[in-house]
N, C-alpha and C positions, 0 to 999 in steps of 0.2 A: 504494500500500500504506500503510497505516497507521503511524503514529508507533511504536504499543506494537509492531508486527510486525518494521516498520525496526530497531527499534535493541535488541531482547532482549538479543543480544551485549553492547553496550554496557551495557545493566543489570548484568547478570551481572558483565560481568567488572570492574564497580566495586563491587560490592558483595563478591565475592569477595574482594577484597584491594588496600589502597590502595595498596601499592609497587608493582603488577601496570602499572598505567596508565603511570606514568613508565617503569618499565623496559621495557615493551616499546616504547618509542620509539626506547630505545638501543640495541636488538636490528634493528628497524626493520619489525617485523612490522606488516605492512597487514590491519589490523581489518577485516574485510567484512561485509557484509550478512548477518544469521544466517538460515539458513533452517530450518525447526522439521523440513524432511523431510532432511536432509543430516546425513552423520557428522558429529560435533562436532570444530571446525577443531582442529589440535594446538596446546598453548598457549594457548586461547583462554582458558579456563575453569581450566588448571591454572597452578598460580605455577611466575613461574621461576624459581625453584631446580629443580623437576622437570624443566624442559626442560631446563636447564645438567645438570642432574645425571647424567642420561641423554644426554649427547651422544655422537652417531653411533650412535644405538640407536633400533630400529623405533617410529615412533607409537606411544601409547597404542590400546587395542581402541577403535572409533569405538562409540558407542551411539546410535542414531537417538532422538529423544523418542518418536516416534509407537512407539517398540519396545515391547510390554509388559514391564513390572517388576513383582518380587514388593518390596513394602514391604511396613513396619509403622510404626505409631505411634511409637516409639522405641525406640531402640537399647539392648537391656537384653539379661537372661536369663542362663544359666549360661557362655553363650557366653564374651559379654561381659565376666563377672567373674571369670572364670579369666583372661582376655586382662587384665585391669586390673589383676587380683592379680597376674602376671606383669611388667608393667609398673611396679609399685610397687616389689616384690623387686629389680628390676634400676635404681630412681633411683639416684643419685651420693649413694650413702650419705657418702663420703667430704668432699666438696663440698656437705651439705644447703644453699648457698645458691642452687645451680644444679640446677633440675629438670627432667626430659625429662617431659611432660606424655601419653605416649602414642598413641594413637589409635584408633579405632573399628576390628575386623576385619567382614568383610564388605562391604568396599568392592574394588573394581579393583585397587587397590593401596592399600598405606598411606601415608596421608595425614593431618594435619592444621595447624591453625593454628592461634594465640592475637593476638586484636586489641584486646584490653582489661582492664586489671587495676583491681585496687581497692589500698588500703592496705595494704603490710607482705606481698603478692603473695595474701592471704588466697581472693579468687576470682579466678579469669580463665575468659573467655569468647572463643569461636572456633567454627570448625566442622573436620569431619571427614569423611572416605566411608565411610559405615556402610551403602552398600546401593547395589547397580546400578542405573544409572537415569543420564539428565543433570542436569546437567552432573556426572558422576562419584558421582551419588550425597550429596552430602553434606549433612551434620545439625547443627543448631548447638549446640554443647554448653558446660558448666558446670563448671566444676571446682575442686574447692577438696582440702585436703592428706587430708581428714578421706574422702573419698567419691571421690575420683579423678575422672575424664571421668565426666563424663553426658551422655546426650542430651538436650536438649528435644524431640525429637520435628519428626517431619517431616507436609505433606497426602501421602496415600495418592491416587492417586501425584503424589512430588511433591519438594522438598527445601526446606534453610534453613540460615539463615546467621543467625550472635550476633556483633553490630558492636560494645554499645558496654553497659559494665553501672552501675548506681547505686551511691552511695560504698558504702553498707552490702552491697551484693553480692545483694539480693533481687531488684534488680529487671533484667532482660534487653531490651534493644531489639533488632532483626536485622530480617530480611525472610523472608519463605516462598512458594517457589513452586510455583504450584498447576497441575498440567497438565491439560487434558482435550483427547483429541485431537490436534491440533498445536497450537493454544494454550496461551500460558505468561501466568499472572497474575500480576502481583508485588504482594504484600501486605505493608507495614509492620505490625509485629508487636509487642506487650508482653507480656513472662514476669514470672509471679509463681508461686513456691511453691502458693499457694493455686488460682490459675484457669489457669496454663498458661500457652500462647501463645493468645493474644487477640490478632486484629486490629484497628489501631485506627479507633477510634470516628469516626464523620463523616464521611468519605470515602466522596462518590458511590460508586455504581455503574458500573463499567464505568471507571472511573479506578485506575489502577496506583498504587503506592506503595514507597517504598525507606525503610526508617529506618536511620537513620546513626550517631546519637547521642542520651543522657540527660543530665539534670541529674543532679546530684547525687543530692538527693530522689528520684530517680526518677522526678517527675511531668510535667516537660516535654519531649519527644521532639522530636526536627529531623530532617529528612529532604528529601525531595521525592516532587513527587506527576508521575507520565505521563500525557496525555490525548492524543487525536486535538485537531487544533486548535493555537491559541494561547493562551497557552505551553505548547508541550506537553512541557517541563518545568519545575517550579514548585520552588522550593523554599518549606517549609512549616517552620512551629512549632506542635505540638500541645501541647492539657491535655486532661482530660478535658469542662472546662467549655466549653472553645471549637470542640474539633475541630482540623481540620488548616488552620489559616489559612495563605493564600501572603505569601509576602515581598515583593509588590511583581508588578509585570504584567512581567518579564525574564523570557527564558529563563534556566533558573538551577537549580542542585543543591547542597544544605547537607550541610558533612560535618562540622561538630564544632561543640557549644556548649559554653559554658560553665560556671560549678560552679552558679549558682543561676538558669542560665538565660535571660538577659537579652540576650547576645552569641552570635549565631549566625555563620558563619563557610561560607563555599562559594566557588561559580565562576559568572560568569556565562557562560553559553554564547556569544552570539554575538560578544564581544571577546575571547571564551578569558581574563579576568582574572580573578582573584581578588575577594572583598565581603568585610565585614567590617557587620555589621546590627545596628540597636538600636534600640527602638520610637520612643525619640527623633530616630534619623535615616535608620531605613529604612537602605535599602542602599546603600551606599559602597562605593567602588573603594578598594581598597588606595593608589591611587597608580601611579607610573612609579619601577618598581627601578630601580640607580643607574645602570644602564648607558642609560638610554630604553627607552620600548615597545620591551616582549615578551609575550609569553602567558605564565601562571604561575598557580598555581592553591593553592588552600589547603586543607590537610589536617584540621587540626589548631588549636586555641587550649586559650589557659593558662588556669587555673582563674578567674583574676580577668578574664578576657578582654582583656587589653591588648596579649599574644603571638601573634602568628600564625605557621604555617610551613607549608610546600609544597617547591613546586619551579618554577625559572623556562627556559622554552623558548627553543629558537629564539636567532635571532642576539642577542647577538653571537659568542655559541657557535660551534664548528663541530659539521657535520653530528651528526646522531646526540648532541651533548653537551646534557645539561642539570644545574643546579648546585641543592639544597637552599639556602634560603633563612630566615631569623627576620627578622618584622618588630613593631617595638613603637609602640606610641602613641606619636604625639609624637618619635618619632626614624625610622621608614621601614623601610628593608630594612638586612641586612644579608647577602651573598652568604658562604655556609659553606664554598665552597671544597671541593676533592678530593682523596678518597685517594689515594695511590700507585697509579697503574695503572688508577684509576678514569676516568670517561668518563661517567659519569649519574649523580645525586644527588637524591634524592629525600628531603623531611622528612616523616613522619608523626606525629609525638608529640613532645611537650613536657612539661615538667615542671611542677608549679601553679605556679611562682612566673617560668616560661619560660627559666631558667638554664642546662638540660640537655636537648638536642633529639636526634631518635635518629632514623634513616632504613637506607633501602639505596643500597648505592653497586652498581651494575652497575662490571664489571671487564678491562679489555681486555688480551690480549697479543698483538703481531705484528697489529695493526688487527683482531682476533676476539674479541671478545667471550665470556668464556669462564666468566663466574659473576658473582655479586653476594656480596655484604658486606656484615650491618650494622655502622654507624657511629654513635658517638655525638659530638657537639660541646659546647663549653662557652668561651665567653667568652675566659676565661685559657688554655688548652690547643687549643682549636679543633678541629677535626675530626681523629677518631680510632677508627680499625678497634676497635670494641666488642670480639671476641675480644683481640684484646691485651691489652685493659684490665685484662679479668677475669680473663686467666692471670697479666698482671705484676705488680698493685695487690693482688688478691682471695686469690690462690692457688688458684684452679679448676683442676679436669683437665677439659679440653675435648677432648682427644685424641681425632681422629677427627669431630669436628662441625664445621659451616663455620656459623655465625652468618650467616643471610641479611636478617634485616630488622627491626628494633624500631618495633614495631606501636603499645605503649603503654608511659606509664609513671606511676607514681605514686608519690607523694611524701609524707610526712606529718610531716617535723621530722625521726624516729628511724631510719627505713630510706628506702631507694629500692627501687621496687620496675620490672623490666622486664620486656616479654615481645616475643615473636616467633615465627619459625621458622626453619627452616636445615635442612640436610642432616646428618640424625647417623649416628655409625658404620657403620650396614646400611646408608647410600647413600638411604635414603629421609628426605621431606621431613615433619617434625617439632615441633610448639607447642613453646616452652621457656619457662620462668621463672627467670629472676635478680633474688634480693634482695640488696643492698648495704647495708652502713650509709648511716645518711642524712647528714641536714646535722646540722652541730656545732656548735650552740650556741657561741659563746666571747664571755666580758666583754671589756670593750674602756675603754681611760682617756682621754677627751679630753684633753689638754695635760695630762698627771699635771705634778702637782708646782707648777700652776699654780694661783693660789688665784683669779686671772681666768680665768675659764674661758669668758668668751663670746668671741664670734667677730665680726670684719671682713668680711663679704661683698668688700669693697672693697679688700683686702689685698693686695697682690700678694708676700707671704711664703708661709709653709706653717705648714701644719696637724701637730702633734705627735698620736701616737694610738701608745697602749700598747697590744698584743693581750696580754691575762692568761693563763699557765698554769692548767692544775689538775691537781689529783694525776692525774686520768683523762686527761687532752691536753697533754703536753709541746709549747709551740705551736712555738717554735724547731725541733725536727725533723720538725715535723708539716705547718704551713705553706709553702706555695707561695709566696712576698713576690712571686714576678711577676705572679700573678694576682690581688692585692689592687688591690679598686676601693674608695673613699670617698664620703661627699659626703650629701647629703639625702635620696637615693633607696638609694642604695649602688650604682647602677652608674655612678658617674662615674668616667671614667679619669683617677684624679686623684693617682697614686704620683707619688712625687719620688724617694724611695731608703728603704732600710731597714738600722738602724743593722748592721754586721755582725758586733758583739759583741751577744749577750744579758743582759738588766741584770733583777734583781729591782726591779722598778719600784713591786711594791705591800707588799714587805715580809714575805710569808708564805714564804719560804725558796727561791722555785721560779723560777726563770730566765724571761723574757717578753723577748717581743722588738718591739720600740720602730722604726716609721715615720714616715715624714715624707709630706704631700701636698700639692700644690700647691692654695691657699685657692678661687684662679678657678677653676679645673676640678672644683673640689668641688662648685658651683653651688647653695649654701646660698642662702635667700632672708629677709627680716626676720620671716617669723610661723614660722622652724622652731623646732622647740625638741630635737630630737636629732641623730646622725648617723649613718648608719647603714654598718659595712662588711662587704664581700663579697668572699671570693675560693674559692681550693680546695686541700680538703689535697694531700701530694705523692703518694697514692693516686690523685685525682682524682672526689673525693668532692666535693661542694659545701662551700662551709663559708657560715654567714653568723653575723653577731651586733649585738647593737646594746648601746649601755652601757644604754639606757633614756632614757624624757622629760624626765627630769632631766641629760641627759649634754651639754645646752647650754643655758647659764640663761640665756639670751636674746643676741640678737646686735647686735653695733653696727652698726645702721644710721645714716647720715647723710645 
């Protein structure tokens, strides 16, 4: 049997949703052969939250493909916008920074999902079950505050899915699948306002496509391509100039690039690792995580592409565990560790600057696996059940929602913006949006009070460094001193202590609070000329700042 026949499942159920793959590991479900004449396996196609959700409750109705369905072009009409108007009526007016994003009626059940947002949570994209049919029907839609869920429309008969959108929110990447018969086609796909869903340009005939992710611009697309043959899967970087070029002759599939395109980011297939690609060096293995070979796989990179995150298999785990993962240029992995009760850890998103990673934790009690939670991680605080966050930091009423997975997130300086899905009050699985403030700018004083202000590389003293008040950020009550990093990048762990009285250090009336860091671990080099620090407020807000190029007038090298 053929490669595109063999593995439709395995299309599907990665495109449907990237927490899907890790967590049905820790469930332990065996993936099988899809056959296009067979009810559609339970859980294959639906997220688990719906299985968790409904535990000890009859399968979903099975829908054969070869079944006829009544489609349409997209999911619109009076229906629909009574349902939306409804759905709007009943957001967390209370909580405007947390939004229940709805979902299409005319599906099996209600259903949807959000796997991609823009700036300040302005659009996000995902899909929905807006019509009977396999895999459950569902449409990949659009949504922004102004217009609610849209669909982009699905093939007659047929369905689709919205992976990943452009910074400006115009532009849509996903997949669409096309049935005829028992036959399932999968077409990488671009949305625009003006022409729709367009499949993209270049791509044989009779060769499948998955699109995963955009640039920024919108103009370069990543994905992979299916063929009978070898590789019969490719992962690929599209323009419109070039087409769908492969990444190298590996089996392999690309899930995330970066903001202006350059760093593509997958798995290779037959060592189950993770890549990390650049035209300069083609495709690279991650490396060996800190424990030795394992399988581990990459979701997600950070806007500048120097972040990666996934999730790592297999020993030295036991059975059924896997742990979320950040790994940086120049420094490797870093294992994120588990939630309370957790047992599988998966990373899907990261922040542009890779400081704030967000995943689902699969959840056990009494050795049963009994739900999943998203989580979000950060440096100074480490890994933390995302609903806590947002009820104890934010002051959200979440009451009744179980936070299942943080799909994307996006970052611009002034908000953070997240999305996912999870189980809301009705018990069904749900898109949501959480906007937070963002990062906090704050001045910062190399050695105040110091009229030498350059620096010793070679010192083995410490570094003085005033964080400034302003009238809008009392820093003293505001800051976290244990999650403060320093140094030339601002992620060096290079605290020594922080004074435990607050001193007006620059004379405008308002209390600042004054650290010390150790010079060596700062890892300043003779051509820096600033410093830059990082930590997080006691919210768990990112905070960063830098004094400026002038904040070190050059350093004593000898």
């Amino acid at each position: 049997m053929g490669v595109c026949s063999v593995r439709s499942d395995l299309i599907i159920a990665q495109v449907r949703r990237r927490a899907q793959v890790v967590l049905l590991l820790a469930l332990g479900v065996a993936v099988s052969g899809f056959s296009t004449a067979q009810a559609e396996p339970e859980g294959l196609f639906h997220p688990l939250g719906l299985m968790l959700g409904a535990a000890g409750a009859a399968p979903n109705a099975a829908v054969s493909i070869g079944q006829s369905t009544t489609s349409r072009p997209a999911a619109n009409g009076a229906a629909i916008a009574a349902a939306l108007a409804q759905r709007m009526a009943n957001r967390n007016d209370a909580n405007p920074d947390f939004v229940s994003l709805g979902a299409f009626p005319g599906g099996e059940i209600s259903f949807s999902q959000a796997l991609d947002v823009t700036r300040r949570g302005s659009v996000v994209v995902g899909d929905s079950l807006s019509h009977l049919g396999p895999p459950g029907g569902s449409e990949a839609f659009r949504w922004t505050r102004e217009t609610g869920i849209v669909g982009l429309g699905y093939p007659s008969p047929g369905f689709s899915f919205a992976s990943a959108v452009s910074a400006d929110g115009n532009i849509v990447v996903g997949t669409q699948f096309v049935l005829s018969g028992t036959l399932v086609q999968a077409q990488a796909y671009r949305w625009s306002q003006r022409e729709g869903r367009v499949p993209l340009s270049g791509i044989p005939v009779g060769v499948q496509s998955v699109g995963k992710d955009v640039s920024a611009d919108g103009r370069v697309v990543t994905g992979y391509l299916i063929r009978i043959g070898f590789p019969g899967f490719q992962a690929f970087r599209w323009t419109a100039q070039t087409g769908a070029v492969g990444l190298g002759q590996l089996e392999s599939t690309a899930s995330s690039i970066s903001a202006n395109g350059s760093v593509i980011v997958g798995m290779l297939l037959e060592s189950s690792t993770a890549f990390r690609w650049t035209e300069a060096t083609g495709i690279l293995p991650l490396g060996n995580p800190p424990n030795g070979p394992q399988a581990h796989s990459a979701e997600s990179v950070s806007a500048d592409g120097s972040t990666v995150v996934g999730a790592l298999f297999g020993p030295p785990f036991r059975p059924n565990q896997c742990e979320a993962y950040r790994w940086r240029e120049g420094k490797g992995f870093k294992v994120l560790g588990l939630l309370a009760n957790g047992v599988c850890t998966g990373a899907y998103a990261v922040s542009a600057n890779g400081g704030l990673v967000g995943g689902a934790s699969a959840v056990e009690e009494n050795g049963t696996i009994v739900g999943q939670e998203a989580f979000i991680w950060t440096a100074g605080k480490g890994i933390r059940r995302l609903q806590d966050v947002l009820v104890a930091n934010s002051g959200m009423n979440l009451d009744g929602w179980t936070l299942g997975v943080v799909s994307g997130i996006s970052s611009d300086g002034t908000s953070l913006a997240m999305v996912g899905a999870g189980i809301n009050p009705e018990g069904e699985y749900e898109a949501w949006l959480a906007v937070l403030p963002g990062r906090q700018k704050v001045a910062i004083n190399i050695k105040p009070g110091d009229k030498d202000d350059t620096i010793n590389p070679k010192s083995r003293g410490k570094i003085t460094v005033a964080i400034l008040s302003s009238r809008q950020f009392h820093v003293p009550d505001r800051v976290d001193t244990a999650s403060l990093t320093f140094g030339r990048t601002g992620d060096e762990d290079s605290l020594a202590f922080c004074n435990p009285t607050p001193a007006d250090v620059d004379g405008d009336g308002l209390q600042d609070l004054v650290c010390h860091f150790h010079t060596q671990s700062a890892g300043f080099e003779c051509r820096d000329t600033e410093g830059v620090l990082k930590g997080e407020t006691v919210d768990g807000n990112p905070l960063e700042g830098i004094e400026g190029r002038d904040a070190i007038d050059g350093l004593r090298c000898k």
